[in-house]
Each structure stands twice: as C-alpha cells, then as structure tokens.
BALOBA-1460 file (C-alpha; in Angstrom, 3 decimals):
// residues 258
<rec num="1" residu="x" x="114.721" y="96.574" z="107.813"/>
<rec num="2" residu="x" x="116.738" y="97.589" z="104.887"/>
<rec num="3" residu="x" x="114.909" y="96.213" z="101.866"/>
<rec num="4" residu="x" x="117.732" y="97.339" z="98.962"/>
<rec num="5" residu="x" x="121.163" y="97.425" z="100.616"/>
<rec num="6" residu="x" x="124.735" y="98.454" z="98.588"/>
<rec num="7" residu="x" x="127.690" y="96.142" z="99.688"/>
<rec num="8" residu="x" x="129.891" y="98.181" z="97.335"/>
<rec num="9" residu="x" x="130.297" y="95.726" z="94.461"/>
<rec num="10" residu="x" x="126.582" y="94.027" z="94.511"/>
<rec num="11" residu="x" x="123.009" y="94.983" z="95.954"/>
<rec num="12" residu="x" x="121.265" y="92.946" z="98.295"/>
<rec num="13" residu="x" x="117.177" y="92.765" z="97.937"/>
<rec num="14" residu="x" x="114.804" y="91.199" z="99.772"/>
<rec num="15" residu="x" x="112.962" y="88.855" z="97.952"/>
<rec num="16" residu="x" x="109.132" y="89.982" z="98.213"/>
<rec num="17" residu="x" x="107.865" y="87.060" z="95.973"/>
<rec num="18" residu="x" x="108.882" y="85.011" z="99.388"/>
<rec num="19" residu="x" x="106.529" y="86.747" z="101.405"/>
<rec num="20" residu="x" x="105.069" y="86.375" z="103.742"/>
<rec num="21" residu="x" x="106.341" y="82.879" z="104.581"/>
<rec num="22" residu="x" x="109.940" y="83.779" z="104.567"/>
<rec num="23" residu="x" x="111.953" y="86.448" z="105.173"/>
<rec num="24" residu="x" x="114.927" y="85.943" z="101.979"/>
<rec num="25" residu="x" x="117.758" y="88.097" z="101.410"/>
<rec num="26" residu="x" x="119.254" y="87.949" z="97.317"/>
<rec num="27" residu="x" x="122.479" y="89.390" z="96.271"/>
<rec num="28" residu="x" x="122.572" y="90.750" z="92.710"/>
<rec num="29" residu="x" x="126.190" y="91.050" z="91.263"/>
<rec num="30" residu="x" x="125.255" y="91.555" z="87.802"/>
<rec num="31" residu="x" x="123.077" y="94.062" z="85.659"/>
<rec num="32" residu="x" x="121.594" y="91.009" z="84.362"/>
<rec num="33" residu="x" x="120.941" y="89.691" z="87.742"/>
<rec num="34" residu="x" x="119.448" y="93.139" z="89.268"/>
<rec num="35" residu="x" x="117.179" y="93.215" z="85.663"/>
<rec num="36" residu="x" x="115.917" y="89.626" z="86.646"/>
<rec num="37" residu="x" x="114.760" y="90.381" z="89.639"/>
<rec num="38" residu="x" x="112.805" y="93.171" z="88.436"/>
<rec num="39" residu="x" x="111.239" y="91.407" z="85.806"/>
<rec num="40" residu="x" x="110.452" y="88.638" z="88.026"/>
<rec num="41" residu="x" x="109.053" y="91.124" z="90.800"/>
<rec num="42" residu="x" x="111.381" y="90.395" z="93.346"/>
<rec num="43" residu="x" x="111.335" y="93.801" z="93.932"/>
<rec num="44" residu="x" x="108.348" y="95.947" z="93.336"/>
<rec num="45" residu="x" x="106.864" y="99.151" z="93.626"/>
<rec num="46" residu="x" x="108.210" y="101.942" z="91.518"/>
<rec num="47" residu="x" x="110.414" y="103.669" z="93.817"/>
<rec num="48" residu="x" x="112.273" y="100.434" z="95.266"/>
<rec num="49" residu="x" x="112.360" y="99.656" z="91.109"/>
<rec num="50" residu="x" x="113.934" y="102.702" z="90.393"/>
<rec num="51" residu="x" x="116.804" y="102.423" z="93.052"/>
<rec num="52" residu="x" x="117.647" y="98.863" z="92.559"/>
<rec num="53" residu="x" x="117.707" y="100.080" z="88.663"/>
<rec num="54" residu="x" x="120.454" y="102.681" z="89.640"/>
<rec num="55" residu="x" x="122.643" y="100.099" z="91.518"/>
<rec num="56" residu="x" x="121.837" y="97.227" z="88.666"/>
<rec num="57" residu="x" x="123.115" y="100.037" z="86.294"/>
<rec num="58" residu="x" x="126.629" y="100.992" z="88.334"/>
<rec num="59" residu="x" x="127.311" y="97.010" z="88.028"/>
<rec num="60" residu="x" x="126.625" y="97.058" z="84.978"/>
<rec num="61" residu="x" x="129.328" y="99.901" z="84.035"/>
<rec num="62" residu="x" x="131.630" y="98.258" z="86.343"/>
<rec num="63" residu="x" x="131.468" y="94.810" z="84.256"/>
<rec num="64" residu="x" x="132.547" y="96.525" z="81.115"/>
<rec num="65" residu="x" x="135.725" y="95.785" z="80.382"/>
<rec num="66" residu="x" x="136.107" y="98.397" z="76.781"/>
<rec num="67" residu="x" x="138.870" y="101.234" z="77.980"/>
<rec num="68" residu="x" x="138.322" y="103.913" z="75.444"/>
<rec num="69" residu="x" x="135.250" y="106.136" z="76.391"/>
<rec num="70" residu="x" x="133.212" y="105.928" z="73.247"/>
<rec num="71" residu="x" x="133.404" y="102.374" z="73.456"/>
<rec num="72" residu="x" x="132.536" y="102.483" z="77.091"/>
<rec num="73" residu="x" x="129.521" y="104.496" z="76.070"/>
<rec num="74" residu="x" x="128.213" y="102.312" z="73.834"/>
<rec num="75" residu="x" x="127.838" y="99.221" z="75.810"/>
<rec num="76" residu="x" x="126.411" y="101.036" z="78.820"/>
<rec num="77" residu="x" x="123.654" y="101.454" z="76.339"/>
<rec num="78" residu="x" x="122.912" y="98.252" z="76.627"/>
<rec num="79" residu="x" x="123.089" y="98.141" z="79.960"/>
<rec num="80" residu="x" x="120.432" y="100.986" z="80.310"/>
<rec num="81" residu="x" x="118.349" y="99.391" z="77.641"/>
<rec num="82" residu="x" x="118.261" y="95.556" z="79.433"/>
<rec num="83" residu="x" x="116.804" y="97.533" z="82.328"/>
<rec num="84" residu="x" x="114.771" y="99.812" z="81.250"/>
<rec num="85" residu="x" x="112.735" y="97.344" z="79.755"/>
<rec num="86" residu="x" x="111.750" y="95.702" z="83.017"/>
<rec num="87" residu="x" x="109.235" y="96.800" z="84.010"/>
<rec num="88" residu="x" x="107.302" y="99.196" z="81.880"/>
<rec num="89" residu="x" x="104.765" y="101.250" z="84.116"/>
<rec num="90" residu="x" x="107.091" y="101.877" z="86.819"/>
<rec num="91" residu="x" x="107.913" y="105.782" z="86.188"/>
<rec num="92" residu="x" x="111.038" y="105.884" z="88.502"/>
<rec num="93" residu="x" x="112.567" y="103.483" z="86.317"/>
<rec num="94" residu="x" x="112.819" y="105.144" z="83.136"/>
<rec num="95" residu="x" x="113.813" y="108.559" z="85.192"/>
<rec num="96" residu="x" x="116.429" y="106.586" z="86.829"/>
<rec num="97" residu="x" x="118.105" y="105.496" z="83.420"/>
<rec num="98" residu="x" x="117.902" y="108.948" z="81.991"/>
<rec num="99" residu="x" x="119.590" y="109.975" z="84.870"/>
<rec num="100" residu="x" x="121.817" y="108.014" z="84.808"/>
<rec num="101" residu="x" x="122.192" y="107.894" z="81.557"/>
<rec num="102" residu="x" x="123.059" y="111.845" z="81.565"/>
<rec num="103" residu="x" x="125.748" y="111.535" z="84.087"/>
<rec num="104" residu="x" x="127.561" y="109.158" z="82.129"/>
<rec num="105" residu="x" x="127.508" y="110.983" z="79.134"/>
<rec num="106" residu="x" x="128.616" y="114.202" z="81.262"/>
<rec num="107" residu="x" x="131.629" y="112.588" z="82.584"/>
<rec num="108" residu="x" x="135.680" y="112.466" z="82.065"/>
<rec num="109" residu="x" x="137.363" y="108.952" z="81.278"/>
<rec num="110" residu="x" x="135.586" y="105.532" z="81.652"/>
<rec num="111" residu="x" x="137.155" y="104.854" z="85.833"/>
<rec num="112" residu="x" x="135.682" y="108.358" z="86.287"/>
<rec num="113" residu="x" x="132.240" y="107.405" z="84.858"/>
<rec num="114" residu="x" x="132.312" y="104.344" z="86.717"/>
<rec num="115" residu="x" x="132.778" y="106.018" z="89.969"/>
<rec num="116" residu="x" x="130.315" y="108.597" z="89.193"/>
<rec num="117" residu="x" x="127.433" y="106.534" z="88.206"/>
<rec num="118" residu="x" x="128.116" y="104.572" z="91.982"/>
<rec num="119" residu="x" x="128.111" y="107.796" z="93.436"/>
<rec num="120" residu="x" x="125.139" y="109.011" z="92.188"/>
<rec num="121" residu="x" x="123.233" y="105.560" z="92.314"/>
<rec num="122" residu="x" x="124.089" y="105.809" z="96.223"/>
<rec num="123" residu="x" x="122.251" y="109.649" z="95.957"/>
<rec num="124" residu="x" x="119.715" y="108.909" z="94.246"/>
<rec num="125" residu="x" x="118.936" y="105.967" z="97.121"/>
<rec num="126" residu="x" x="119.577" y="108.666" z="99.909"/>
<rec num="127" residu="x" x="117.269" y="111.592" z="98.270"/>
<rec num="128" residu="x" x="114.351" y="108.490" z="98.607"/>
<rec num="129" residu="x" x="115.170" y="107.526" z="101.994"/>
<rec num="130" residu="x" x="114.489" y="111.116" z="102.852"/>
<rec num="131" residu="x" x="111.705" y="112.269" z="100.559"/>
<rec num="132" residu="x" x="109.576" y="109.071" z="102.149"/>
<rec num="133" residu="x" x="110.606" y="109.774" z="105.712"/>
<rec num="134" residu="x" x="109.552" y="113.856" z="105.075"/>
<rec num="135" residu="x" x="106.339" y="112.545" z="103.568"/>
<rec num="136" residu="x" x="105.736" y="110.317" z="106.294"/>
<rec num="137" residu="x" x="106.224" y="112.741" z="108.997"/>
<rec num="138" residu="x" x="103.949" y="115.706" z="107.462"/>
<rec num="139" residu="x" x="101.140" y="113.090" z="106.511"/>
<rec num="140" residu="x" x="101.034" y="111.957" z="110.330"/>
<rec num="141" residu="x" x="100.015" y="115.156" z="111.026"/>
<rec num="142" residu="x" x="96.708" y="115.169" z="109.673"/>
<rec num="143" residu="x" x="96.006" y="111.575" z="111.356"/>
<rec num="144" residu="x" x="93.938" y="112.123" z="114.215"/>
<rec num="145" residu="x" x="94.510" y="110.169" z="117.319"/>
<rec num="146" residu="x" x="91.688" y="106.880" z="117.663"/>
<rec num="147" residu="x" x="91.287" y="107.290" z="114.085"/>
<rec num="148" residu="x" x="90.482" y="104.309" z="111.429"/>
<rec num="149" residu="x" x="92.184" y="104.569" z="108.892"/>
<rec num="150" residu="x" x="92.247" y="102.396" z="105.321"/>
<rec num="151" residu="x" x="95.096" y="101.656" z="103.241"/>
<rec num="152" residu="x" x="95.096" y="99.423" z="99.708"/>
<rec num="153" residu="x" x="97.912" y="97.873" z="98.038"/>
<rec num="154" residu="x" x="101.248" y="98.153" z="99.254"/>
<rec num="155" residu="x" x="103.057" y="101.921" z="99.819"/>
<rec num="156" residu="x" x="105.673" y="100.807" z="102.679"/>
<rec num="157" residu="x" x="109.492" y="100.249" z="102.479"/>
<rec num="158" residu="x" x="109.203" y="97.159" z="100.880"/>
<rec num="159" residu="x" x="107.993" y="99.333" z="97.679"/>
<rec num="160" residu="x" x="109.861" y="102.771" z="98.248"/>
<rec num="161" residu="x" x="113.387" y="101.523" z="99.361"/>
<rec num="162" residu="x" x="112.700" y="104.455" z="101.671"/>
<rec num="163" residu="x" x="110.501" y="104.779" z="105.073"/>
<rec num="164" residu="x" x="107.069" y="104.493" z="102.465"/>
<rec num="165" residu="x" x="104.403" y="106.887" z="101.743"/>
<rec num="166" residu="x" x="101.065" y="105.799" z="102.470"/>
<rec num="167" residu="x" x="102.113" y="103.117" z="104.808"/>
<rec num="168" residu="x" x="104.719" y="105.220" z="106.223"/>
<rec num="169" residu="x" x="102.469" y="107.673" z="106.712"/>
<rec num="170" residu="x" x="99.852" y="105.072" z="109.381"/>
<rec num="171" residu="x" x="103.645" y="103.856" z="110.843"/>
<rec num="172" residu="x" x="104.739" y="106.837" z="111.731"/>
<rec num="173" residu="x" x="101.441" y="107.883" z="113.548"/>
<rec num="174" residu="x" x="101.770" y="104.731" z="115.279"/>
<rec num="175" residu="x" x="105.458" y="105.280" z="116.184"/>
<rec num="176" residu="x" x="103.835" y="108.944" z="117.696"/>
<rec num="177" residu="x" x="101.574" y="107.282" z="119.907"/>
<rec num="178" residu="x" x="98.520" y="107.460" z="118.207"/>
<rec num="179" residu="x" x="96.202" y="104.699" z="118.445"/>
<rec num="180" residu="x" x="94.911" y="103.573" z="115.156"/>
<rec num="181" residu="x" x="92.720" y="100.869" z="113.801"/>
<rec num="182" residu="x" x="93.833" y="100.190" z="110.266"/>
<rec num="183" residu="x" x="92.010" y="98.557" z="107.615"/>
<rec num="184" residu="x" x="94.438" y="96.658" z="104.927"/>
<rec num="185" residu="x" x="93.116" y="95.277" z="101.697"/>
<rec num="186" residu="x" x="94.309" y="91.808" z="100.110"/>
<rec num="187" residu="x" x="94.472" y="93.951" z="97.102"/>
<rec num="188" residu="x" x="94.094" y="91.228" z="94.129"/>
<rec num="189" residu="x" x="94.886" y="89.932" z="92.236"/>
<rec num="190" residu="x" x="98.583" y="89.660" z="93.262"/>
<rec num="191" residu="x" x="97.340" y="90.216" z="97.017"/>
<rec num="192" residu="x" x="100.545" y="92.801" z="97.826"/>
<rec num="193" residu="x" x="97.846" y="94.020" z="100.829"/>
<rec num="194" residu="x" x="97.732" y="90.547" z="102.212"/>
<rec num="195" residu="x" x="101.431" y="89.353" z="101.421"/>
<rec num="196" residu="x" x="103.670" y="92.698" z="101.820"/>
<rec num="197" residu="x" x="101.278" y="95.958" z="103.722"/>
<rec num="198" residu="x" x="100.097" y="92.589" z="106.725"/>
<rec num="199" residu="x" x="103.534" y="91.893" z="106.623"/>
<rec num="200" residu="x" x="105.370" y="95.181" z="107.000"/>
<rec num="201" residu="x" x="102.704" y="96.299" z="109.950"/>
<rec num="202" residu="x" x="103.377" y="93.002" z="111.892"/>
<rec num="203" residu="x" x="107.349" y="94.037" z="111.520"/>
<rec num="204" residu="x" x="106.050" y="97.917" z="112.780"/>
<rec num="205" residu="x" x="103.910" y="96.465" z="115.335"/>
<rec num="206" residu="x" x="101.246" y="98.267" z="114.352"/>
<rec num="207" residu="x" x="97.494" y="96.734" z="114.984"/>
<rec num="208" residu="x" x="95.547" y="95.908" z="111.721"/>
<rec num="209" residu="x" x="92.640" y="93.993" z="110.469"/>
<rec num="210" residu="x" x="92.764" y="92.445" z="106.858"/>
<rec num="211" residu="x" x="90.091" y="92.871" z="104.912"/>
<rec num="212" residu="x" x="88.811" y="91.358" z="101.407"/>
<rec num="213" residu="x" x="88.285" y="94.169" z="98.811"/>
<rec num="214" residu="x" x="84.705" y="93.791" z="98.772"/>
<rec num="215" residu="x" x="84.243" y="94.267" z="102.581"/>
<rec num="216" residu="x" x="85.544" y="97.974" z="102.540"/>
<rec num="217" residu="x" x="82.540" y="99.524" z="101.932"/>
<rec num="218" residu="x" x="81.145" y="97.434" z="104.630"/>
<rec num="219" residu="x" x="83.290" y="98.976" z="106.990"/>
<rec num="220" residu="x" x="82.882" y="102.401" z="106.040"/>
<rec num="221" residu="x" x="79.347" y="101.801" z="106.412"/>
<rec num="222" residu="x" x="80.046" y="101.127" z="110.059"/>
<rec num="223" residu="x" x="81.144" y="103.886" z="110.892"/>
<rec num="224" residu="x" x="84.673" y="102.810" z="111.200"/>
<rec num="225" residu="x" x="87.039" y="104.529" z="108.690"/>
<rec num="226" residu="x" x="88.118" y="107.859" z="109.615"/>
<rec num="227" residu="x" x="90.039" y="108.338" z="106.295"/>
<rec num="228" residu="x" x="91.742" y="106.033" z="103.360"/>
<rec num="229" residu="x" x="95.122" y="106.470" z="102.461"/>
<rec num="230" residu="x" x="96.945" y="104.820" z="99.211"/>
<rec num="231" residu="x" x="99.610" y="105.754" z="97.057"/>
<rec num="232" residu="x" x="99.522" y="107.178" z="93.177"/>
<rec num="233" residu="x" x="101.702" y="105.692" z="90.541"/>
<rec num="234" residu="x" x="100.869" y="108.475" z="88.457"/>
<rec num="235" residu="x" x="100.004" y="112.108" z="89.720"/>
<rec num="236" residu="x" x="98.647" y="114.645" z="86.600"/>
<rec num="237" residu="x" x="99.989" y="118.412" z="86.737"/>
<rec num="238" residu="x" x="95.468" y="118.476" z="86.992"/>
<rec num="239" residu="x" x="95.845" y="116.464" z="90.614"/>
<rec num="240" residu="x" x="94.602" y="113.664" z="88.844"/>
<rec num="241" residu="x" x="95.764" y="110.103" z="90.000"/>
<rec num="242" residu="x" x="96.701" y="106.587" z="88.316"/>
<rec num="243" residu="x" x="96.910" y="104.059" z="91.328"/>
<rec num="244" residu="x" x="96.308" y="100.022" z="91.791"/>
<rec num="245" residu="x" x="93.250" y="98.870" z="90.394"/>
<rec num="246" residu="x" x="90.529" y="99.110" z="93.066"/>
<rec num="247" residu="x" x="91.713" y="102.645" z="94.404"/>
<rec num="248" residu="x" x="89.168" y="104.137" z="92.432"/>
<rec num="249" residu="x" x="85.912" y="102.131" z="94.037"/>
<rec num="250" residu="x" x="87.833" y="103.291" z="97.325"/>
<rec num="251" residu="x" x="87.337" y="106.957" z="96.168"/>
<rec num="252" residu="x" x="83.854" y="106.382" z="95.583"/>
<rec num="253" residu="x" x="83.331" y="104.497" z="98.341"/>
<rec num="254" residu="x" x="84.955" y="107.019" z="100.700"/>
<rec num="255" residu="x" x="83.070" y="110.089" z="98.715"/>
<rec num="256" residu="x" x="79.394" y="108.381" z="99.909"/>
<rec num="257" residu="x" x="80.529" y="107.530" z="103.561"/>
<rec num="258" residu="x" x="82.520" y="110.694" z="103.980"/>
C-alpha cells in the first residue's frame, strides 16, 4: 500500500477522510492542492504531513515561473509559508519547510534549486520509509508471542508515509509469526482507531477486536493486555510524551493493571 506516492511532476495520496468505506486515490499537482489536502486532513499524522509537505513544496518551486534567483527566492517563500500553516501541531511539518527551506537558499541557479528541492523531497520520504521499518523491527522484539497487546489512535502507514511505528510495530510481530490479540481504540472524537488503525490491520491481516475508549480498562482488568503501545507527537529531551488525547488514561490505566 503506498499511501504518498511521487509520479515525478505530482503526488498521489490516499484520501483517509474516505475511510473506511472507500479506498480513494488523489493526485495533487499544485502546492495549493498538496496544502488543501492537509488542511482538510486528507492526509494526517505528522510524519505522512511532513512528506507530502516536501513534495507539495518541490511543486510549488517548479510552478514558479521568475528566472533570476532572488526573485525565485522570494516566491518560494510563499510557497513555504501556504504550507506551513496547515496544520499547526504537526512537528514534521515545520522541520520539513526549514529544511527545505535551507536547501534552497544553499543552492546555485533557480533549475538547480528546483532539482534539488525534488531530490531532497524524494530523501527525506526514503529516510521515513526506513526509520519506521527499523523501528518496527526492533519494537517486535520485545512483543512476546500470545501476547495482548493495545494500541490507540492511529501510528500505521497511513500516518507515517513509512511502514508506522506503533502499528508497525504489532504488524510486524504478526508478519513474524507471533500470535497476537490486539485491542484497537475508536479513539474520538475523530475515531482514526475505528476508521484508519481497523482499517490498516484488516489490509495486514492481522486479528483485532475494536474497542470503545471506555472499555480499555475493562479489558486490562481481565487479564487480557500484555502491554499498550501508541505513538508520541511530542517526545521531551526529560522522556516526557505529548500524544492523542486519551493516551494518558491509557498510562494510568496500564500503571494499575501492570
């Protein structure tokens, strides 16, 4: 499943406000276009943002039509600006743009800036295909076989661009042979657990039950959670974490039943 895709001279997304009903491909051939989408969370989840950010910014140089390299400058300002407004709590975002930003500045004539800020968009999509699939393969590890394990929100490669973290993390166990029983919460109030983490396992083939928020300490209580994995939008040089609402009565939760 390749949920951001480069076709050289627009970016193809999956729609995720279609899911899971239907299964909708978008092309994007615009910066204006790729910023739409993100505002209109078409694509979510701050590492998919931040790629589909670095591609909506390479179209964006490519549409400008000034020749001299100050000039060129200038309205790739605007460019980085319209999109870095998008979405303002996703952290990969406003990386992305300085990024980007820098290797524009850095470079020779305006074709040359062009081609470099393509180039790099492209790495910068590469580095998170492999930084998810290295994170999913070392979490795995400390999975045990029969284990139940809980998951909130949505970490997969709908929201990474990449293999996931959290979610990748219970798919690649699966893919190992390990025979989980996962827990999956709706997650309100947009409900990406019950539209996008249901979804993505049914694609993996791995077994799940979906579960209301409220139920999870219910199910700890049973005896059936092993461990709870989620993802951290924000992770403090202190190890402290800034995640989806709810991950914190998870913590709790998990601390009393642990």
């Amino acid at each position: 499943m390749k949920v951001i895709d480069w076709l050289g001279d627009r970016v193809r997304i999956i729609d995720q406000n279609r899911l899971p009903a239907e299964e909708s491909y978008v092309e994007l051939g615009s910066y204006k276009a790729v910023a739409g989408a993100i505002s209109d969370m078409m694509v979510r989840g701050a590492p998919a943002i931040g790629v589909t950010a670095a591609y909506g910014i390479a179209l964006g140089a490519n549409e400008i039509k000034v020749a001299d390299r100050e000039g060129f400058l200038k309205e790739l300002s605007i460019v980085i600006e319209t999109i870095g407004v998008t979405r303002p709590t996703a952290v990969n975002l406003f990386a992305v743009a300085e990024r980007m930003k820098r290797i524009a500045e850095t470079g020779g004539d305006v074709a040359g800036i062009k081609k470099s800020l393509v180039d790099e968009a492209v790495k910068i999509h590469a580095e998170e295909e492999a930084a998810t699939e290295s994170i999913s393969r070392l979490g795995a590890e400390l999975i045990e076989d029969g284990s139940g394990v809980m998951t909130h929100c949505n970490t997969g490669p709908l929201a990474t661009a990449g293999y996931g973290t959290a979610l990748g993390v219970i798919i690649c166990a699966h893919r190992q042979g390990k025979k989980l029983k996962v827990f999956a919460t709706e997650t309100r109030p947009r409900l990406q657990g019950a539209r996008l983490t249901a979804w993505e396992l049914q694609q993996a083939g791995v077994p799940f039950t979906l579960i209301t928020d409220s139920m999870a300490g219910c199910v700890m209580q049973r005896g059936e959670v092993g461990c709870v994995i989620v993802g951290a939008d924000r992770i403090t040089r202190n190890g402290d974490t800034a995640n989806k609402i709810g991950t914190y009565s998870l913590a709790v939760l998990a601390k009393e039943h642990g």
